[in-house]
C-alpha positions as CSV (number, residue, x, y, z in Angstrom):
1,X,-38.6,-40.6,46.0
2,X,-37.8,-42.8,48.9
3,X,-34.4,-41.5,50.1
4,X,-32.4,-42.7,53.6
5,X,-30.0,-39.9,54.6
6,X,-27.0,-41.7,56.8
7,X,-25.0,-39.4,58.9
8,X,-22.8,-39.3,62.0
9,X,-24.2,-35.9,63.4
10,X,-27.1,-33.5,62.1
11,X,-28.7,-30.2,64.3
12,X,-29.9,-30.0,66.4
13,X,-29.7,-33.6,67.7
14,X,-25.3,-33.7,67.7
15,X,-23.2,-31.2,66.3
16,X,-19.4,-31.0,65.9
17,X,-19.3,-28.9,62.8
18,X,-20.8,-28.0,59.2
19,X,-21.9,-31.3,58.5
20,X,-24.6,-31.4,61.1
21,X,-26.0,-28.1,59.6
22,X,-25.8,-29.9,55.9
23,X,-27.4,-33.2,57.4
24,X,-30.3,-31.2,59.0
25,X,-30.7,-28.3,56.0
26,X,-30.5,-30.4,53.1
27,X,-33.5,-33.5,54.0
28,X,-35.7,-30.7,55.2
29,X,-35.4,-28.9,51.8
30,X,-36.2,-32.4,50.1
31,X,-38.9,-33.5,52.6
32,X,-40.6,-30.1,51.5
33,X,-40.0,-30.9,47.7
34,X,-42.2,-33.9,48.9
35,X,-39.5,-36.7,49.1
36,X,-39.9,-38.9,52.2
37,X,-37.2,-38.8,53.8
38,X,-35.3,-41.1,56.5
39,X,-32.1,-39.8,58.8
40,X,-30.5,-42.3,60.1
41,X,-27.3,-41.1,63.1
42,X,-26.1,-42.2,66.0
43,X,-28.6,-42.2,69.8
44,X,-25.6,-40.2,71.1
45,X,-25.5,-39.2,75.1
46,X,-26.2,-36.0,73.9
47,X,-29.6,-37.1,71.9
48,X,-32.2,-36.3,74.8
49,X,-34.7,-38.8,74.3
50,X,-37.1,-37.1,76.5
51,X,-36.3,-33.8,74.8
52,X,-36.6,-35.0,71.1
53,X,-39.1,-37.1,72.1
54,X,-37.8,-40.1,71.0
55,X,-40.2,-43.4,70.7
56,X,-38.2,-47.5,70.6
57,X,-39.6,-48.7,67.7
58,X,-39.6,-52.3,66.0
59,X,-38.0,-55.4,67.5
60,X,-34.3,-55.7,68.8
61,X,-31.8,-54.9,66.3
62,X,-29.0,-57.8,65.6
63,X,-26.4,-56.0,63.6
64,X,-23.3,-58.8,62.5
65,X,-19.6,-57.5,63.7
66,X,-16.4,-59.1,64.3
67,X,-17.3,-62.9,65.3
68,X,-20.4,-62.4,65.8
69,X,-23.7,-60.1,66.6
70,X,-24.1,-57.4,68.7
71,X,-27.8,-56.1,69.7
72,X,-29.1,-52.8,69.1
73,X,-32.2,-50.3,69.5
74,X,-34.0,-48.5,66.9
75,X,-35.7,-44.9,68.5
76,X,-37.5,-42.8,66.3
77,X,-39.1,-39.3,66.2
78,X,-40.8,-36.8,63.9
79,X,-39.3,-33.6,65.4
80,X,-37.6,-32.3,62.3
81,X,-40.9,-31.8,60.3
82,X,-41.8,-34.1,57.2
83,X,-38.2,-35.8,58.4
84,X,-38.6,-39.4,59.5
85,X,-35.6,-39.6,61.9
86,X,-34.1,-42.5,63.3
87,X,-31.6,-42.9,66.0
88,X,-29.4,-46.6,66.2
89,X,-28.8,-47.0,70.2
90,X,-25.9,-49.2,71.7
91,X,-24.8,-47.8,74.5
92,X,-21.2,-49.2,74.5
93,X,-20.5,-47.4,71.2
94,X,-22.2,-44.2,71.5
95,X,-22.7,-43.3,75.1
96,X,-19.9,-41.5,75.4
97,X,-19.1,-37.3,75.8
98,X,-18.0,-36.9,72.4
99,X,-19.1,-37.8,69.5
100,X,-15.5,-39.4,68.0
101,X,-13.1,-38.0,70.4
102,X,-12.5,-37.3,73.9
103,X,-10.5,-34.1,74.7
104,X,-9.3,-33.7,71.0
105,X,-7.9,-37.4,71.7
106,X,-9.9,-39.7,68.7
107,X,-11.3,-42.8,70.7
108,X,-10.1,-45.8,69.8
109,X,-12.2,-48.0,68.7
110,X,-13.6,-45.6,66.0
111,X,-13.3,-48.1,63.4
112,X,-15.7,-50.7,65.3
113,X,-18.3,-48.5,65.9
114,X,-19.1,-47.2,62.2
115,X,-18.8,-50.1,61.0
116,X,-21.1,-51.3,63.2
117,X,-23.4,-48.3,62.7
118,X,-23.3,-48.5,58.6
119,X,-24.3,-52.3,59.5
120,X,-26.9,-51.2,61.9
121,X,-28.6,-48.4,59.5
122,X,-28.7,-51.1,57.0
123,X,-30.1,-53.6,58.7
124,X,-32.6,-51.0,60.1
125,X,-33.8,-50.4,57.1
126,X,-33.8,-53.8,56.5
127,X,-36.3,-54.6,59.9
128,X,-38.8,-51.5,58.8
129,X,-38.7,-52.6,55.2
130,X,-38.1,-48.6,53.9
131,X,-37.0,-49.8,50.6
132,X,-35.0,-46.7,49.6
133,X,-34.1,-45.4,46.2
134,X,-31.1,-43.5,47.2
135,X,-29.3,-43.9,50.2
136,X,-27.1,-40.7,50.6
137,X,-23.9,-41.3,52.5
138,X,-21.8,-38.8,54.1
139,X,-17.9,-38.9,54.7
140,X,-16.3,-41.8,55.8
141,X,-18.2,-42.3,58.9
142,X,-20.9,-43.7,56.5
143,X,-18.8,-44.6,53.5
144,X,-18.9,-48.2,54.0
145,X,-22.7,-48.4,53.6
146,X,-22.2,-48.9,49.6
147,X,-19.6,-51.4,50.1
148,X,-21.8,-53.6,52.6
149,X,-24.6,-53.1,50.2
150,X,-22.9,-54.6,47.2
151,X,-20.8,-57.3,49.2
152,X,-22.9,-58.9,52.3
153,X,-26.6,-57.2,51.1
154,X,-25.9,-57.9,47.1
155,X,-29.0,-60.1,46.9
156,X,-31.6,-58.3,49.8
157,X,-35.3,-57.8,48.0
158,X,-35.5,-54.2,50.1
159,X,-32.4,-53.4,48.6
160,X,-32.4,-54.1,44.7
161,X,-33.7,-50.8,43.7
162,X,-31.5,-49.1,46.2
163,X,-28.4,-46.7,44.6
164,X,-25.8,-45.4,46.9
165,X,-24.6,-41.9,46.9
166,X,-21.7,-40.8,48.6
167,X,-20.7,-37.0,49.8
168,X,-17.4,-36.1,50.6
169,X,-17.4,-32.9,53.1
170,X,-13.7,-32.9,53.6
171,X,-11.1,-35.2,51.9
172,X,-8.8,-34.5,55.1
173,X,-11.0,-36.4,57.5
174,X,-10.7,-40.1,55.6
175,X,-11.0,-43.0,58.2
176,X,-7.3,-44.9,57.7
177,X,-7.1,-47.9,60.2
178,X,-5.2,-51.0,60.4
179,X,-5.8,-54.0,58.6
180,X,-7.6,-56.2,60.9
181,X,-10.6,-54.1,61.0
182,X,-11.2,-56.5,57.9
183,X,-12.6,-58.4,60.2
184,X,-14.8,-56.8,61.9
185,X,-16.7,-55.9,58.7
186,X,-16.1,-59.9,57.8
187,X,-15.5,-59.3,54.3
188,X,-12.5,-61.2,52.6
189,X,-9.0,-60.9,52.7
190,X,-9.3,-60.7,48.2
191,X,-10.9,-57.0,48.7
192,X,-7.5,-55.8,50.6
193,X,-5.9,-54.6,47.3
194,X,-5.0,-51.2,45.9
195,X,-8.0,-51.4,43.6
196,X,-10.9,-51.6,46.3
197,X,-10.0,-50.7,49.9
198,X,-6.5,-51.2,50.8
199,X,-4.2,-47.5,51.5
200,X,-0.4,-47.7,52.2
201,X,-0.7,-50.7,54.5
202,X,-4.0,-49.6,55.4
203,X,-8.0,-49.6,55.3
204,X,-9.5,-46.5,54.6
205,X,-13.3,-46.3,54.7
206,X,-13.4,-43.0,52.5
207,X,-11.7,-44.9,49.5
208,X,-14.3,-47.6,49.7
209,X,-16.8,-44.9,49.7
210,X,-15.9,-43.6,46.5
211,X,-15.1,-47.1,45.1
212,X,-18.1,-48.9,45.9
213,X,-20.6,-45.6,45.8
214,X,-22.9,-45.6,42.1
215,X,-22.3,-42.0,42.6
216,X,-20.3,-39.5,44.7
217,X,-20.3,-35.7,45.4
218,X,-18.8,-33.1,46.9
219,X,-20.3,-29.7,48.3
220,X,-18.6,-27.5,45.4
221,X,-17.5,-27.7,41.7
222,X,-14.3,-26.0,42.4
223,X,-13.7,-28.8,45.5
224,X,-14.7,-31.4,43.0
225,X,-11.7,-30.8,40.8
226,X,-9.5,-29.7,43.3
227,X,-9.9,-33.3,44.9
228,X,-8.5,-35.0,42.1
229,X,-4.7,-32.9,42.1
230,X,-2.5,-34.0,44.5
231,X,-2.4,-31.0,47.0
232,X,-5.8,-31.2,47.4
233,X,-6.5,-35.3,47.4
234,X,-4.3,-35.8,50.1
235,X,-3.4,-39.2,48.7
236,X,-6.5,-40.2,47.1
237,X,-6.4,-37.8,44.3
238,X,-5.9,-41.0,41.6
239,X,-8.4,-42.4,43.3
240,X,-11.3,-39.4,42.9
241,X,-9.1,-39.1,39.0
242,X,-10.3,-42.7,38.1
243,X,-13.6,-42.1,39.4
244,X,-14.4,-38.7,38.2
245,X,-17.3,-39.8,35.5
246,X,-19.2,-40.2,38.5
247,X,-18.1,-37.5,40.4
248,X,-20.0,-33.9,41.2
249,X,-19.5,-30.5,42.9
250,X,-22.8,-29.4,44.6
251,X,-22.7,-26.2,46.4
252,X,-24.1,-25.9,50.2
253,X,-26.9,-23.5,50.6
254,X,-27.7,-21.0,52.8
255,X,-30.5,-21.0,56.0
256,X,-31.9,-17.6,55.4
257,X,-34.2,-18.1,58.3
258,X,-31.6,-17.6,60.4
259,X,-28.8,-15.4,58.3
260,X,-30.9,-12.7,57.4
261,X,-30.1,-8.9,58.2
262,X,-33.8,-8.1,58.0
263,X,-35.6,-10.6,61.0
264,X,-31.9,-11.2,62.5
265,X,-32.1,-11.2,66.5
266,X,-28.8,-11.4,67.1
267,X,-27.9,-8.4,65.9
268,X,-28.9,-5.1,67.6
269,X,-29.9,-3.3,64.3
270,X,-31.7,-5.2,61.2
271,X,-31.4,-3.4,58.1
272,X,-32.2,-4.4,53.9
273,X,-30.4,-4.3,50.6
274,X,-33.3,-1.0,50.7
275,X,-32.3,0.1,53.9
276,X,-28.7,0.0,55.2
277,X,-29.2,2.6,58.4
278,X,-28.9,-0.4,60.9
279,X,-25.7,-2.0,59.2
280,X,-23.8,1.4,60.1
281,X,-25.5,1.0,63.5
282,X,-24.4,-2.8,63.7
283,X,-20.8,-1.3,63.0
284,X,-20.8,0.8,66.0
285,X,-21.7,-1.8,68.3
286,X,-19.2,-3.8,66.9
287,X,-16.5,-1.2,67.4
288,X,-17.9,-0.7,70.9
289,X,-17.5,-4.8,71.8
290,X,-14.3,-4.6,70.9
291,X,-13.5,-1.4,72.6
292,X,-12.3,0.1,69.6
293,X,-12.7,3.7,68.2
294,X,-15.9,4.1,66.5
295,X,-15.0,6.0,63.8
296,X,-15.5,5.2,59.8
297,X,-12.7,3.7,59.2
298,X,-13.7,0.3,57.0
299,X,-13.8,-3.2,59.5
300,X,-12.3,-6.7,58.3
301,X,-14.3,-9.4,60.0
302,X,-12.9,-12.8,60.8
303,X,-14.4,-15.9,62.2
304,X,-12.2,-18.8,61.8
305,X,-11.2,-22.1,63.4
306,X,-7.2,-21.1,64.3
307,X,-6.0,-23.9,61.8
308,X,-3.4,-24.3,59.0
309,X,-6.6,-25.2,56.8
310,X,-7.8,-21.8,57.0
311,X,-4.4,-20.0,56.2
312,X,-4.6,-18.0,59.0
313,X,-1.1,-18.0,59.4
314,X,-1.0,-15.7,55.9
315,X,-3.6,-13.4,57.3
316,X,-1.4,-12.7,60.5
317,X,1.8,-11.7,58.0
318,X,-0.5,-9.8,55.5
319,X,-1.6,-7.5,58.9
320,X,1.2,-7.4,60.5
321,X,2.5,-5.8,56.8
322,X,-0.6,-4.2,56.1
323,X,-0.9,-1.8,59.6
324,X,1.7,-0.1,58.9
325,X,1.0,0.6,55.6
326,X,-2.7,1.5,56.1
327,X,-3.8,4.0,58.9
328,X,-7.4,3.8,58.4
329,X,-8.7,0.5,58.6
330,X,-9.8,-1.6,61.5
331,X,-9.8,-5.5,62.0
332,X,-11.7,-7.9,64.1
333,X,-11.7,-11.4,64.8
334,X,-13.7,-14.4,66.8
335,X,-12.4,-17.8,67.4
336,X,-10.1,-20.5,68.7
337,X,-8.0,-22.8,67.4
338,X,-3.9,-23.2,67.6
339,X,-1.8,-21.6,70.7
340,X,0.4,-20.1,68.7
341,X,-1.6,-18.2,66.6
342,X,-3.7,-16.6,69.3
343,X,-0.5,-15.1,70.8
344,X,0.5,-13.7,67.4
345,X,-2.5,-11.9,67.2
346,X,-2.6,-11.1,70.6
347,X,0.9,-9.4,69.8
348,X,-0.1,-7.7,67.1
349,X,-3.0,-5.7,68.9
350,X,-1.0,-5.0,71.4
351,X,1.0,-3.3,68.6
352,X,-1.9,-1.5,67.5
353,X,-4.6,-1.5,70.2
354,X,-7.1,0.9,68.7
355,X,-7.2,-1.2,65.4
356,X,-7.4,-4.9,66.3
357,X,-10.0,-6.5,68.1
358,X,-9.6,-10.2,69.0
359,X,-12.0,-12.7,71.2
360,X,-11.1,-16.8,71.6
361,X,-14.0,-19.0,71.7
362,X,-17.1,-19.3,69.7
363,X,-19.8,-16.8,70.6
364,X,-23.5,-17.2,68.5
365,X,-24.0,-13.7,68.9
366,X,-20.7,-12.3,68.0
367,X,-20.6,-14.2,64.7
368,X,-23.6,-12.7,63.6
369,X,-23.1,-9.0,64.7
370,X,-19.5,-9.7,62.6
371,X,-21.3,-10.3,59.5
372,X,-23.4,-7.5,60.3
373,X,-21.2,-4.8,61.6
374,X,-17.8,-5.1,59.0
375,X,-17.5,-4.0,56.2
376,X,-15.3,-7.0,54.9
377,X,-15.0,-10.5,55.3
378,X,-11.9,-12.4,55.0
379,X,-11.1,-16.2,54.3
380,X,-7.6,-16.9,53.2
381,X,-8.3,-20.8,53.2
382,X,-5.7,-23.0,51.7
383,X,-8.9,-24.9,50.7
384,X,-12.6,-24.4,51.3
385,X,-14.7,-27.3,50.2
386,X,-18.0,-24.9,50.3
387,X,-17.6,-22.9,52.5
388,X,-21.0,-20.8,54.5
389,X,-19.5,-17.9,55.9
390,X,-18.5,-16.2,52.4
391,X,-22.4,-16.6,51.3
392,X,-23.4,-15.4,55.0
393,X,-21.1,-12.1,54.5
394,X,-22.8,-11.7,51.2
395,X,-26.5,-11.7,52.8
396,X,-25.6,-9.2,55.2
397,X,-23.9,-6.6,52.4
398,X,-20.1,-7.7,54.0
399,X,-17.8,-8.0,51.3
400,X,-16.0,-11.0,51.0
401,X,-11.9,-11.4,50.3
402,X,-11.3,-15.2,49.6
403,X,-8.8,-17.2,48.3
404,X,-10.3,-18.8,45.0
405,X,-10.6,-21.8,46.2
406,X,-13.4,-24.6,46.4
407,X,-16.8,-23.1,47.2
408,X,-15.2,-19.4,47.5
409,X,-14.6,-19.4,44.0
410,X,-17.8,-21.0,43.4
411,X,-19.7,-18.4,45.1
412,X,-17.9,-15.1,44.5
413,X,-17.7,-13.5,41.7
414,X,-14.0,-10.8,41.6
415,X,-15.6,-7.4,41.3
416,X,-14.7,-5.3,37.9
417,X,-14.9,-1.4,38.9
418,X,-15.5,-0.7,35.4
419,X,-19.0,-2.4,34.9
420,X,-19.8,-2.4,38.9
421,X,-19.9,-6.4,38.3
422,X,-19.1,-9.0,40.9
423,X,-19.9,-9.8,44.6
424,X,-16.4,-9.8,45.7
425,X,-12.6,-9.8,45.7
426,X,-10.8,-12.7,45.0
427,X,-6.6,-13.8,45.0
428,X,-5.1,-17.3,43.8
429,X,-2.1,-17.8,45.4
430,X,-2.0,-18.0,49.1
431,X,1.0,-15.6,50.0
432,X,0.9,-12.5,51.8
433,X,1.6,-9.9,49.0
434,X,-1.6,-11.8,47.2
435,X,-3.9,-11.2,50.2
436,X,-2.3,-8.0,51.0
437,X,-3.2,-6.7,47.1
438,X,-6.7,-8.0,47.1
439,X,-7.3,-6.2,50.8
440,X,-5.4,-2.6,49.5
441,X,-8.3,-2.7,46.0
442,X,-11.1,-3.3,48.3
443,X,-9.7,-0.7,50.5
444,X,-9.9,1.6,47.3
445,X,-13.4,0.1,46.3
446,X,-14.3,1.7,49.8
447,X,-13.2,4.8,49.3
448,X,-15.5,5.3,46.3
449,X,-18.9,5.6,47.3
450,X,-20.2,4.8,44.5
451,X,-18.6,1.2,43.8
452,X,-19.2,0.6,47.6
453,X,-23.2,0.8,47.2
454,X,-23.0,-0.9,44.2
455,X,-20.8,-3.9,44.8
456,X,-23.1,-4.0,48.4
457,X,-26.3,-4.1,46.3
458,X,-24.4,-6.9,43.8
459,X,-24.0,-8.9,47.1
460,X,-27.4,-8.9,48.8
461,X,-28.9,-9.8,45.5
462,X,-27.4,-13.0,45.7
463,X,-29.2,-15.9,46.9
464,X,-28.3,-19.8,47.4
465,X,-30.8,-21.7,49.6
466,X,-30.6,-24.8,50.7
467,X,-33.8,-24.8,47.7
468,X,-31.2,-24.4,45.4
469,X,-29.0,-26.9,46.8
470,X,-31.8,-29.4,47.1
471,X,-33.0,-29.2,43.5
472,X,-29.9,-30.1,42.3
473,X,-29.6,-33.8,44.4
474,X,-33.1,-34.5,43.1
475,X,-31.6,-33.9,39.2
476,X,-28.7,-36.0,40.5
477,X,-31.0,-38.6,42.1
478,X,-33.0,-38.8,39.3
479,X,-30.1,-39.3,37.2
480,X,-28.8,-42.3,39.2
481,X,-31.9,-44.0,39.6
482,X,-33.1,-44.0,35.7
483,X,-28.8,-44.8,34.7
484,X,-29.3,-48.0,36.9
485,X,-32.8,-49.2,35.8
């Protein structure tokens, strides 16, 4: 199958966050199922051309905005193998630090420049006649692409075999922007209505995604009906509701090449689901980073953006409660995020120094010897669409505590002592005394050597590569292509 992949960042070329790892993991998975692929993104400042080596390809690129036409270049390379990837270059939009802010300050003129990228992917494809079957979209920075196609590209030859899929990462990032920015996409005034793209006053480029989109996904099942209930849609939750017949959860995968405790070279010990001697080792370095005793008592391992998103505002009250009431037990933490957050947990170690270990920023290396070296994992996220670092905790025999929410509850299974089932332990409310009683029975499990081994082995058994993951859009685009014939 012919499939263009349109996204605003993908690894290694730009990266702000999970959807970069998604937009470079999942077309490698289905270049090697023997799709040809195309990734189209942004020739950011940060794209070395010289590094990537990057070739200009075709003739100039006109791409219609606003009043008028604005030129573009078209640079292509091969070095994500089997991936044909192309970069859309216009220096005023995209030479710029950041890929959509500056400083945590969103730039401005965000609106012009993707629309004028999901014009200039399409008429890309248009120039190098790639004819795709699917083109998968990806948030809103992309989720005008099926609108364009069935307004201003309705009748194109290239295009009449050509069905749009839209996937929704996080329904909290939406693109909302004024009304004039009609304009710029020069489509008609009839369109601004609460049935196609109009929101409170607004335009918002997500909505017109999942209007105009022949099919739309999101990275879990649990996420997929979470999005349609109000605390979870954040206003578009009738929207995804009147649009659910063509709505899907697909869960993320995994990169085992590089989350795997046995070839792992981050971490100062490997060990197997055979051979746990260097996860007690990786436990001791851990306890030694952090300057904490190294003694047996079990590790809680956090890495976490310091947000309201990932409830670590309950976490902080379920350990400010839970030291006291627990002697034994150690906890750890990497990341940065909100001020006020990093100074209650800065107060809380220095409440209990030889049990809490924190470090503000992002460190590669840390992460992984976390996953390695603790014995639990916790993520209290008011809601998770997938979710990685539950299924990374699993690889490495770290026992995951979740919230059951999105792709946490998708992916961990609550572990029942009594037939030494299940991967995990899971809670459904997000309060403290919830959290708190889901860490005090894993503290138990513990305990028991017995139910420790076996709810480690139940762990490392389970597997979901981006293979998996991959398998599942080709059913999907399969699905699409013969429903539209």
């Amino acid at each position: 199958m012919n499939i263009a992949f349109i996204t605003s960042e993908a690894y290694p070329f730009a990266k702000t966050g999970g959807l970069a790892d998604y937009s470079y993991s999942l077309p490698k998975a289905l270049a090697k199922r023997g799709h040809s692929v195309h990734l189209f993104l942004p020739r950011y400042y940060c794209v070395d051309k010289h590094r990537f080596q990057c070739t200009l390809i075709g003739e100039p690129l006109a791409v219609p905005i606003g009043n008028g036409i604005r030129w573009a270049g078209i640079y292509y390379t091969t070095y994500l193998d089997d991936v044909h990837t192309y970069f859309i270059e216009h220096d005023d939009y995209y030479g710029r630090d950041g890929l959509y802010d500056y400083n945590g300050v969103a730039y401005n003129d965000n609106a012009e420049r993707f629309i004028y990228f999901c014009r200039a992917c399409i008429e890309a494809m248009k120039q190098l006649a790639i004819a795709p079957g699917i083109i998968h979209c990806n948030d809103w920075q992309t989720a005008l692409i099926p609108l364009f196609l069935k307004t201003h590209y309705i009748h194109e030859s290239v295009f009449q075999k050509a069905k749009s899929l839209l996937t929704v990462h996080n329904v909290g990032y939406q693109g909302v922007f004024i009304k004039e920015v009609l304009q710029l996409m020069q489509l008609p005034d009839n369109l601004y209505n609460s049935e196609h793209i109009e929101f409170f006053g607004n335009v918002n480029f997500l909505k017109a995604g999942i209007v105009y989109a022949d099919y739309i996904t999101t990275v879990s099942k649990k996420y997929a009906h979470e999005i349609q209930e109000h605390e979870y849609g954040y206003d578009l939750s009738t929207v995804f509701k009147s649009h659910n017949k063509k709505l899907f959860g697909i869960l993320n995968g995994v990169d085992y090449e590089h989350w795997n405790p046995e070839k792992d070279n981050l971490i100062p010990h490997t060990y197997s689901i055979t051979d746990l001697s260097g996860k007690h080792k990786c436990k001791k370095a851990l306890q030694e980073f952090y300057g904490l005793p190294k003694n047996n008592f079990p590790i809680i391992g956090c890495i976490s953006r310091l947000t309201y998103q990932k409830g670590i505002d309950i976490l902080i009250n379920t350990l400010d409660w839970l030291f006291f009431d627990e002697k034994e037990v150690q906890f750890v933490i990497v990341g940065s995020g909100e001020q006020w957050i990093i100074e209650r947990f800065e107060a809380l170690r220095a409440m209990f120094p030889d049990r809490i270990g924190v470090w503000w920023g992002y460190n590669e290396k840390l992460a992984h010897l976390i996953e390695a070296g603790s014995d639990f994992y916790v993520m209290p996220s008011r809601y998770e669409p997938s979710g990685l670092n539950q299924m990374y905790s699993l690889a490495y025999g770290t026992i995951p505590i979740v919230r059951a929410t999105g792709g946490l509850d998708d992916s961990i299974e609550q572990f029942d002592e009594k037939l030494t089932t299940g991967n995990g332990f899971k809670y459904k409310n997000n309060d403290s005394a919830e959290l708190y009683t889901a860490i005090r029975y894993a503290l138990r499990v513990y305990r028991n050597n017995f139910l420790m081994k076996k709810i480690i082995n139940n762990a490392m058994l389970f597997k979901r590569s981006w293979d998996n993951t991959a398998k599942e859009y080709e059913e999907l685009y399969y699905t699409i292509s013969k429903k539209y014939q």
